[in-house]
C-alpha positions as CSV (number, residue, x, y, z in Angstrom):
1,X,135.2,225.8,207.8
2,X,133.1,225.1,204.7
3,X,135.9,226.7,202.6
4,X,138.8,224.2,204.5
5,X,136.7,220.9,203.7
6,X,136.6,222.6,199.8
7,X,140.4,223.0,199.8
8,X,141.2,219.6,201.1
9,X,138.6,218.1,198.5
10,X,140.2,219.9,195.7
11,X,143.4,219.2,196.9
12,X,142.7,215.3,197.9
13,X,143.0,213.6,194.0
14,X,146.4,215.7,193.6
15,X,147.6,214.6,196.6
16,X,147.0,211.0,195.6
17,X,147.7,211.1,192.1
18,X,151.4,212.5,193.3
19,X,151.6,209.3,195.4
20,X,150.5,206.7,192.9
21,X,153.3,208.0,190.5
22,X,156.1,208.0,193.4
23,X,155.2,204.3,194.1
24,X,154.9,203.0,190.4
25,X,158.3,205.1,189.3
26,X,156.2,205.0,185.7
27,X,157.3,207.3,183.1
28,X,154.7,206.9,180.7
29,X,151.6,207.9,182.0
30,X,149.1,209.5,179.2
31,X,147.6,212.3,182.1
32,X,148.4,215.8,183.3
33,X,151.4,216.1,185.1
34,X,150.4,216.5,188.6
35,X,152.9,218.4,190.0
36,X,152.3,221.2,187.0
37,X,148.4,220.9,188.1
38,X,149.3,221.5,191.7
39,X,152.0,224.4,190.7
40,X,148.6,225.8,189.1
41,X,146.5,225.4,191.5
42,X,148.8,227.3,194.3
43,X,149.0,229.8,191.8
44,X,145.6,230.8,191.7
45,X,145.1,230.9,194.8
46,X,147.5,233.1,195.7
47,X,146.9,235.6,193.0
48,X,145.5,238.9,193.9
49,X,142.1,239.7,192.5
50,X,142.4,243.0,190.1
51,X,141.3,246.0,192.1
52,X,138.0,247.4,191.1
53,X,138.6,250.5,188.5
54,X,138.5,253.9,189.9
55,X,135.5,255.9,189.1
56,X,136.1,259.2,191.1
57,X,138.9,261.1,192.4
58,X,137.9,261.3,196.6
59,X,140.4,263.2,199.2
60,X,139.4,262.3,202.9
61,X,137.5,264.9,205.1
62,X,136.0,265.2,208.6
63,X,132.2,265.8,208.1
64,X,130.7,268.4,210.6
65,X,134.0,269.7,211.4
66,X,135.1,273.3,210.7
67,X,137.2,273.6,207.4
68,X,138.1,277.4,208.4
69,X,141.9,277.5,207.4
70,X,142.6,280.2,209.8
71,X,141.3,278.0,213.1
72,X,141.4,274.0,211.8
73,X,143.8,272.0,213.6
74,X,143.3,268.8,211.4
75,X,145.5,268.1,208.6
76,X,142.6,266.4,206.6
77,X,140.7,269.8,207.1
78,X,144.0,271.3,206.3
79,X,144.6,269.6,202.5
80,X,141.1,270.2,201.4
81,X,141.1,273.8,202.6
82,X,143.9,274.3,200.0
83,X,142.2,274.1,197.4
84,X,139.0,276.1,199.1
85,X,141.5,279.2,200.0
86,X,144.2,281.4,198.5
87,X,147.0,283.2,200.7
88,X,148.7,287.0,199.5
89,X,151.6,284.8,199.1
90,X,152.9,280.7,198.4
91,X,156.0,279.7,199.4
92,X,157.5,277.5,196.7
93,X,159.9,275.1,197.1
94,X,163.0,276.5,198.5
95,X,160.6,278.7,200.5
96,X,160.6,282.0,198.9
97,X,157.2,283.7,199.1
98,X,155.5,284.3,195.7
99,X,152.8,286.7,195.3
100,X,149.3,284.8,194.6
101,X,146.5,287.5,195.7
102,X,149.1,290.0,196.3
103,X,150.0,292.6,193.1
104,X,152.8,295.0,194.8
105,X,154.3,295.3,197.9
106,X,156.9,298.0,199.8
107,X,157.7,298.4,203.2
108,X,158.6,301.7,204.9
109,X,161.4,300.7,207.2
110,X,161.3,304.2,209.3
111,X,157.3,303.8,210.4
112,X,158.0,299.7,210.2
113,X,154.8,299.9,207.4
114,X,154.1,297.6,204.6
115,X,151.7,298.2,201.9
116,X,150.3,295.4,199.4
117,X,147.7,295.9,196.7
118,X,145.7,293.4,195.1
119,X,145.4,291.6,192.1
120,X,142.9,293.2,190.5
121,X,139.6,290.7,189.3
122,X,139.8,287.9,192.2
123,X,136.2,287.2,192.4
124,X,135.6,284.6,195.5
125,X,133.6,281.0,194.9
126,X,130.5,282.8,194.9
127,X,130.9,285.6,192.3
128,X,132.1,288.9,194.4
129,X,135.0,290.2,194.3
130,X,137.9,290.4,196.5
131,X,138.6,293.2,198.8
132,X,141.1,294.9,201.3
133,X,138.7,294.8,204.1
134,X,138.3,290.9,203.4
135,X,142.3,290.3,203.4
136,X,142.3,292.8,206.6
137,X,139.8,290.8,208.5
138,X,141.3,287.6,207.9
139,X,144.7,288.6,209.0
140,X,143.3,290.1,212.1
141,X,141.6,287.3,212.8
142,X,145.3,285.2,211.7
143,X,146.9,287.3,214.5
144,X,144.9,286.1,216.9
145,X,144.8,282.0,216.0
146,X,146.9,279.3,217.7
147,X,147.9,278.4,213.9
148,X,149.4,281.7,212.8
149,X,149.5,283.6,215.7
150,X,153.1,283.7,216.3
151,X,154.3,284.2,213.0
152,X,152.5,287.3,213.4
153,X,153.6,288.6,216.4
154,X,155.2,291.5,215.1
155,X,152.1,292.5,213.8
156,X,150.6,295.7,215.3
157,X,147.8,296.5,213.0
158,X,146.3,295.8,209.6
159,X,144.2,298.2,208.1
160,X,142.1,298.5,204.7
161,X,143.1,301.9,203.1
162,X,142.4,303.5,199.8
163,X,142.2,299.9,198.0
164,X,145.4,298.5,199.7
165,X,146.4,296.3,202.9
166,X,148.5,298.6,205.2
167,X,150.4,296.2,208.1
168,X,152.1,298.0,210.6
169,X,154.7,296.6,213.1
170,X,156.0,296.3,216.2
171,X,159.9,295.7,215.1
172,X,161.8,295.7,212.5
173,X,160.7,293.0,209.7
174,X,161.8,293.1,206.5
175,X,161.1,289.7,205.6
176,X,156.9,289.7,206.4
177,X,156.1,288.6,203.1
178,X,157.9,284.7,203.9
179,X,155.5,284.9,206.4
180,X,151.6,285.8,205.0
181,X,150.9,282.4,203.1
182,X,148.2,283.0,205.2
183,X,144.6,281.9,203.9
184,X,142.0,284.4,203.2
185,X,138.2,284.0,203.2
186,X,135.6,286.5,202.6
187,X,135.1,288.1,206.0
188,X,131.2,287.5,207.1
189,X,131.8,284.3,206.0
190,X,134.1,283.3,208.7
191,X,131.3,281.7,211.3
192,X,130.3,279.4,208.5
193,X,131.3,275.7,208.5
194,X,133.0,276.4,205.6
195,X,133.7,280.1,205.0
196,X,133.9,281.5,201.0
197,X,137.5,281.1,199.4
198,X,139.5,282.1,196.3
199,X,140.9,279.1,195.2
200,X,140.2,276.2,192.1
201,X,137.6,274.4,194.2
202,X,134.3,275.1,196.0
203,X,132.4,273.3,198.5
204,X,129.6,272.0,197.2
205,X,126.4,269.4,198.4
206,X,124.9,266.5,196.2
207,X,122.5,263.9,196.5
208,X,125.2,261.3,197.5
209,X,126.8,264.0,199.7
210,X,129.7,266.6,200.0
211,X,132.0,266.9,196.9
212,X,134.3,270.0,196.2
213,X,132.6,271.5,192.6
214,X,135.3,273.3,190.0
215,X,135.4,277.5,190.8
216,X,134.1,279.1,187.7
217,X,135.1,282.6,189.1
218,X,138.8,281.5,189.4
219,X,140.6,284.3,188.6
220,X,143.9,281.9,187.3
221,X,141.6,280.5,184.7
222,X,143.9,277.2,184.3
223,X,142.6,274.0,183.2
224,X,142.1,271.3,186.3
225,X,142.8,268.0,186.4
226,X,139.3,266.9,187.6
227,X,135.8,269.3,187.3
228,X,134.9,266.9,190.3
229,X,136.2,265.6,193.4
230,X,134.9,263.6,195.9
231,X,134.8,264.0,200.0
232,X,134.9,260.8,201.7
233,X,134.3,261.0,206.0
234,X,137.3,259.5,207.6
235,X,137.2,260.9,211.2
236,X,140.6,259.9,212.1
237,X,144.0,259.3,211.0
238,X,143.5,255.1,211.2
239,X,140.4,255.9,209.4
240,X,141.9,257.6,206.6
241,X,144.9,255.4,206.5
242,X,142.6,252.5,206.0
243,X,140.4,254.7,203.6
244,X,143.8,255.1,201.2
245,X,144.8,251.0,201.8
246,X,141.3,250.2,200.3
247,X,141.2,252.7,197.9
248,X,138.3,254.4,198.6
249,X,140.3,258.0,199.5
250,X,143.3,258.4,196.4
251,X,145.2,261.0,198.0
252,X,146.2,261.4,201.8
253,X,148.8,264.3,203.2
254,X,150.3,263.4,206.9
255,X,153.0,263.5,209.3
256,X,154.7,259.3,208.9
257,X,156.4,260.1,212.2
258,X,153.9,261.8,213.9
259,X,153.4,260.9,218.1
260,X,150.0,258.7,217.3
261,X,148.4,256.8,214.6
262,X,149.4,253.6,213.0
263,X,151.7,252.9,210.1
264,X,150.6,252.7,206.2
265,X,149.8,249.7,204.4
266,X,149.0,249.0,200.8
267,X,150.7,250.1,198.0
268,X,150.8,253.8,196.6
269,X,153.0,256.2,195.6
270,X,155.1,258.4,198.5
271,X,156.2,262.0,197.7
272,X,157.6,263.7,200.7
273,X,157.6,267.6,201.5
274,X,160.4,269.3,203.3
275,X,158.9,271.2,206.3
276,X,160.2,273.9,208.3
277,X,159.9,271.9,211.3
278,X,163.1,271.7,213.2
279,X,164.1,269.0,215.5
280,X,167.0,269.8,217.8
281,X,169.3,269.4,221.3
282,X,168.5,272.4,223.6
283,X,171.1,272.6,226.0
284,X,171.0,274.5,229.6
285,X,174.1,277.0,229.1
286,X,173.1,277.8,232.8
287,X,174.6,274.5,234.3
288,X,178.5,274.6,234.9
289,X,180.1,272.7,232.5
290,X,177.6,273.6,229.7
291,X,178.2,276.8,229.5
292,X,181.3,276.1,228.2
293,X,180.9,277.5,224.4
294,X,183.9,274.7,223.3
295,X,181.5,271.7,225.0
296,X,178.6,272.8,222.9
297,X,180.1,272.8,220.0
298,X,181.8,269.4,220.8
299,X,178.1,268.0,221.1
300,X,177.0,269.3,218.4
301,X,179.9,267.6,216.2
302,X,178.9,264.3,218.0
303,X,175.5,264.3,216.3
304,X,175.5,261.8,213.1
305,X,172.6,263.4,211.6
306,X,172.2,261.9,208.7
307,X,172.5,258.0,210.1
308,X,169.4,260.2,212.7
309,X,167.4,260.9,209.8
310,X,167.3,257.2,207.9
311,X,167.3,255.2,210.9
312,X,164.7,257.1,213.6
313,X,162.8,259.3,211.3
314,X,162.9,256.2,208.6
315,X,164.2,259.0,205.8
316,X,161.7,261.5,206.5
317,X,163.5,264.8,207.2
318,X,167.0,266.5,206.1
319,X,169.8,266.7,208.3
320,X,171.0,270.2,208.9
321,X,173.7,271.7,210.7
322,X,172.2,275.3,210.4
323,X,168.5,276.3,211.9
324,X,167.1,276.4,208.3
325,X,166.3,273.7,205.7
326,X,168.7,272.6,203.4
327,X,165.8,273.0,200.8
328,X,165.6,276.4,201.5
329,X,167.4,278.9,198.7
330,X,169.6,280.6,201.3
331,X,170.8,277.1,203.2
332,X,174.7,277.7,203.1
333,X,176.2,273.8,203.0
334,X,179.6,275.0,203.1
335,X,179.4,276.1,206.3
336,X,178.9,272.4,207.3
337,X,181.4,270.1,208.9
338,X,181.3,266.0,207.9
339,X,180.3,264.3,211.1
340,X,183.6,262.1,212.6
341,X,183.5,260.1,215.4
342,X,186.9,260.6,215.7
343,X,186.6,264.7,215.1
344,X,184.0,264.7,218.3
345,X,186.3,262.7,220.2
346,X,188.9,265.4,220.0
347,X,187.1,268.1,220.8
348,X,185.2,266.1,223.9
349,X,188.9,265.8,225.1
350,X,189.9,269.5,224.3
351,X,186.5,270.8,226.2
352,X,187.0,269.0,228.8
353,X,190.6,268.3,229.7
354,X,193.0,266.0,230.7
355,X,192.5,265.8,234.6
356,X,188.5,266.3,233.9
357,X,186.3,263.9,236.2
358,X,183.8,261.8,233.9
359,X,180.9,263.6,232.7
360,X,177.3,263.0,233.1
361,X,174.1,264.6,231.3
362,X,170.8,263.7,230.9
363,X,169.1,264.4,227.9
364,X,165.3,264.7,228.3
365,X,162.6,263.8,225.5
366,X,158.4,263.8,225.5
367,X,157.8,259.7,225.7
368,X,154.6,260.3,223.5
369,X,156.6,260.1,220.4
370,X,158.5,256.9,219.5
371,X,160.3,258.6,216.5
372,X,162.2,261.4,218.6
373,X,162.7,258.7,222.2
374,X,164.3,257.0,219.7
375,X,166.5,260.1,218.0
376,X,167.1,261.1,221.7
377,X,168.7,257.5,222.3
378,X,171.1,257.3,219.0
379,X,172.0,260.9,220.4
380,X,173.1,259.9,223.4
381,X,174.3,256.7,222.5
382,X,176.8,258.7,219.9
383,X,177.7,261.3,222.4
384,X,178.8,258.7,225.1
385,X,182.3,257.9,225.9
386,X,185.0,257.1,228.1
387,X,184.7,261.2,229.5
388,X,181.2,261.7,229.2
389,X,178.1,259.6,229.3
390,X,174.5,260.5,228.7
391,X,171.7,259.1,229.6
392,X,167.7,259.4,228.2
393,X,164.7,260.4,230.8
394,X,161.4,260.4,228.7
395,X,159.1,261.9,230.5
396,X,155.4,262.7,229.9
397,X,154.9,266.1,228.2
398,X,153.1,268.3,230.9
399,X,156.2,267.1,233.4
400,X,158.7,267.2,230.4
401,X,157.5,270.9,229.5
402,X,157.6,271.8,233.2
403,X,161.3,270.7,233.4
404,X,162.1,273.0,230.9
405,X,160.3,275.5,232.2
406,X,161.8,275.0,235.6
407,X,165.0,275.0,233.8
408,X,165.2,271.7,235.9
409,X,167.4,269.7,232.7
410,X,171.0,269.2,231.0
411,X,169.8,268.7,227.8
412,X,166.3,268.3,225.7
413,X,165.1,266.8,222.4
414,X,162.8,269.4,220.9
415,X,160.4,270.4,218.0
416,X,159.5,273.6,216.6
417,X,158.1,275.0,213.6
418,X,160.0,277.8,211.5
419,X,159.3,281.0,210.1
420,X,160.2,280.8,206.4
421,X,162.6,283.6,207.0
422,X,164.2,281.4,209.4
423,X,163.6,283.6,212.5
424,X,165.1,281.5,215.7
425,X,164.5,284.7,218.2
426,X,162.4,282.2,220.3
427,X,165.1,279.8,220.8
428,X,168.3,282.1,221.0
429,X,167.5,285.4,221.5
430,X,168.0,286.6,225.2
431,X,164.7,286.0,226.9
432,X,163.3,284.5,224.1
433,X,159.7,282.5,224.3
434,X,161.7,279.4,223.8
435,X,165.0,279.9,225.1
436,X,165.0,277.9,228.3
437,X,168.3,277.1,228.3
438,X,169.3,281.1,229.5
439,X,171.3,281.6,226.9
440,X,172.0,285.3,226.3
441,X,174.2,287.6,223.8
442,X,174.3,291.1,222.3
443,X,176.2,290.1,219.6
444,X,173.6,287.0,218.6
445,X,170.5,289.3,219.5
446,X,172.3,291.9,217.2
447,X,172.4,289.2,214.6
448,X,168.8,288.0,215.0
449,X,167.5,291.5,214.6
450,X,170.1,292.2,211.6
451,X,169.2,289.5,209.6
452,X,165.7,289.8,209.9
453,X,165.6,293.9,209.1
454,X,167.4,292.9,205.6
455,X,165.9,294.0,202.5
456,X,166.9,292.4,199.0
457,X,169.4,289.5,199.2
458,X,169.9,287.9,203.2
459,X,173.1,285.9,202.3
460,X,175.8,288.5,204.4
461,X,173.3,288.9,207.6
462,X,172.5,285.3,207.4
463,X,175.5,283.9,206.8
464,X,177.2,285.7,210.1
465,X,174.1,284.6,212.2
466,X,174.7,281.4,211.7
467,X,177.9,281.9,211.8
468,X,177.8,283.0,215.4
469,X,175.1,280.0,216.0
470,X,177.6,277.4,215.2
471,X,180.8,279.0,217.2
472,X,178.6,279.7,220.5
473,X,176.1,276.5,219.9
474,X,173.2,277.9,222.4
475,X,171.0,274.9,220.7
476,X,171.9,272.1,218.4
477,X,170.2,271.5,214.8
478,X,169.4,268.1,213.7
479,X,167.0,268.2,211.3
480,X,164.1,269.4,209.5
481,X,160.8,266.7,209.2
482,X,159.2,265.6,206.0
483,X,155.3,265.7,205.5
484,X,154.0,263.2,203.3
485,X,152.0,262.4,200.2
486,X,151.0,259.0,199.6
487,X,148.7,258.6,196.1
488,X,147.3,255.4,194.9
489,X,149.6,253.9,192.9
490,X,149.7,255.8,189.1
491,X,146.9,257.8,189.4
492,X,148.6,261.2,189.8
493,X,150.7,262.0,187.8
494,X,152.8,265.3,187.9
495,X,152.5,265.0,192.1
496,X,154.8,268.1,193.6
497,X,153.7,269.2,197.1
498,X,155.7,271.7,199.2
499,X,154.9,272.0,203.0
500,X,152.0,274.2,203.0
501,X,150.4,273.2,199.5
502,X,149.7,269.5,198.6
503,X,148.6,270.8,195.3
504,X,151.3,272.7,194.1
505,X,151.5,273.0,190.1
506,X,147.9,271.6,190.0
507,X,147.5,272.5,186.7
508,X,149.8,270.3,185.3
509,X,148.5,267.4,187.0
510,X,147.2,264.2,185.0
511,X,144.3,262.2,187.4
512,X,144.2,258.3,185.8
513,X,141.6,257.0,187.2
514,X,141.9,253.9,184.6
515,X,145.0,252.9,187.3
């Protein structure tokens, strides 16, 4: 209140001075315009103060909480474990695993065996050196974690023998390497709070508190952007968020259109990440007119994906017709067909045919997240016409999860994360984990198990996969989600995160903390 009687003192002899001149109409006054002093005075009180100069380089962390890569579930544990812990492979851009711990690798496709050796000299954070039996444990323990536990599913054993990690499996998988950019830690270490890594940074305790300390038994020897960087306690995503708005955290890795959480203010700088989550239409091929090949197909061409992507995901994702990435090296775009409103229409009418009664289908959707209720409404809107007509049910997810086990739906809006071999088994393969439409072919469980036993290139077996995926249409692609990056504005410079590493190319990042 103090602050209003101030303003409307300053602002009281401006006020007046304005009035005297419109009454007198005099041209020749000697003082300060008042209009200009006014102008002024609105000016600086609008101006934004000059942020406070950046002194440190702090990422966001949850204190007392576990920063095990192999059991955290929090992707602020996540980011700064990347920089604790090295995998035997990095996927890099286009997802293609490169070798990081790993030296050589074969596989023995009779006993279903792979053998990897290690780069020699890896020394973990606190001077000893990297073994077998620490890669072995951790992948044992991997096999057994909700986070990597699927992916390894095939897994039957890993072993340490004569110097080298020996993987044995339970089918046919030429392609395991896509799928070990799993972290290792020095096994005996694995109880701690934070177990002993490989990678640039340590863990470290100071006076003031928790900071992660530069590894001087890095065994890639490249120069770092920072010696130092700071941990700052957010214990929550709307913590965090408000941690980056005030610029007390400079870097912050999250899912913009995850199920919770509140959206970002303040400035920065955005890089997204393509993922190899894919959002799609399951259908039930068991109900009548669904398990019509030529209908599925028609729905699918009904799907604008791209309009999807900028309008409920707000730009974060990439439209895909195919179950893999289009950032992925082996994504085949001519396979694609242009969406057409009036090419669906067509094929509606040719699927269903000309004495057809009006169709209806209900496509069901978890409530909990506002970004796919409303991907499952444009869907449905766009698939609705004169012949057919669908309709949204969001439903909580323990009752929308028992529909689908129940097999109790038409159609479902649904998530799932990828293998970076693109391995949909779980969704199309006959009895597969996720298959709760029923869906069911030789030829496409052929296919599956083809293009996942390829050595060398994957184009031929991929290609006629998907090629069998888009004439039979057992689910419906839409998309694969972004993760994001958001950096205070011009301090990092050289910023080029994939998926699974925030800090990609580290080495040739430039930290300004003068921004």
């Amino acid at each position: 209140e103090r602050g209003g009687n101030t303003l409307k003192k300053r602002l009281l002899p401006l006020l007046l001075a304005l009035l005297l001149l419109a009454l007198t109409g005099c041209e020749d006054l000697d003082s300060a315009d008042p209009l200009d002093e006014l102008s002024q005075f609105y000016r600086q009180e609008n101006e934004e103060p000059e942020p406070e100069p950046l002194t440190a380089f702090t990422l966001p962390y949850v204190s007392g909480e576990t920063l095990d890569p192999l059991t955290t579930t929090d992707m602020v544990q996540q980011t700064v474990g990347q920089l604790l812990y090295e995998g035997l492979f990095a996927l890099n851009e286009r997802f293609e695993p490169e070798p990081v711990l790993a030296d050589t690798y074969t596989y023995d496709r009779e006993s279903r065996t792979w053998t990897i050796t290690l780069r020699s000299g890896v020394m973990f954070s606190d001077g000893s050196m990297l073994t077998a039996q620490d890669v072995a444990a951790s992948l044992a323990r991997a096999k057994s974690s909700p986070r990597y536990g699927e992916r390894l599913r095939c897994v039957n054993s890993v072993t340490a023998w004569d110097g080298a990690v020996v993987i044995t499996l339970s089918e046919d998988v030429a392609t395991l390497p896509s799928r070990l950019d799993v972290p290792i830690v020095k096994s005996g270490t694995e109880s701690s709070t934070v177990p002993t890594g490989t990678g640039p940074y340590l863990f470290a305790k100071g006076d003031a508190g928790p900071y992660l300390a530069a590894n001087t038994y890095w065994w890639q020897d490249q120069a770092l952007p920072v010696q130092r960087m700071e941990l700052l306690h957010c214990k929550d995503r709307d913590s965090a968020l408000y941690a980056f708005s005030s610029r007390e955290i400079q870097l912050l890795a999250l899912d913009l259109t995850a199920a919770s959480g509140t959206g970002v203010s303040g400035s920065g700088d955005y890089t997204d990440a393509p993922t190899a989550v894919m959002q799609f239409v399951g259908i039930n091929t068991r109900r009548e007119a669904l398990a019509d090949p030529a209908l599925r197909r028609a729905l699918s061409a009904g799907i604008d994906r791209e309009g999807l992507v900028s309008s409920c995901l707000l730009g974060h994702g990439l439209a895909a017709q195919l179950p893999a990435s289009p950032a992925a090296g082996v994504y085949d775009a001519s396979l694609e067909t242009a969406y057409s409103a009036a090419h669906y229409r067509q094929l509606l009418s040719e699927a269903l045919g000309e004495e057809a009664q009006p169709l209806t289908l209900t496509l069901l959707v978890n409530q909990e997240n506002s970004f796919k209720v409303s991907a499952a409404q444009e869907i449905a809107y766009t698939l609705s016409t004169d012949d057919l007509t669908v309709t949204v049910e969001a439903l909580p997810w323990e009752q929308f999860t028992q529909r689908l086990a129940d097999g109790e739906f038409d159609l479902y809006y649904g998530e799932c994360r990828l293998t970076a071999d693109w391995d949909v088994s779980a969704l199309a393969k006959t009895g597969g984990a996720l298959n709760y439409g029923g869906y069911a072919s030789e030829t496409t469980d052929a296919l599956l198990s083809a293009a996942l036993s390829s050595g060398g290139p994957r184009t031929e077996t991929l290609t006629a996969l998907w090629r069998d995926l888009l004439d039979n249409a057992p689910f419906l692609p839409v998309c694969f989600k972004s993760s994001s990056v958001l950096a205070t504005e011009g301090v990092v410079e050289g910023l080029a995160p994939t998926e699974t590493d925030t800090f990609r190319h580290l080495s040739a990042w430039r930290i300004h903390l003068s921004a």
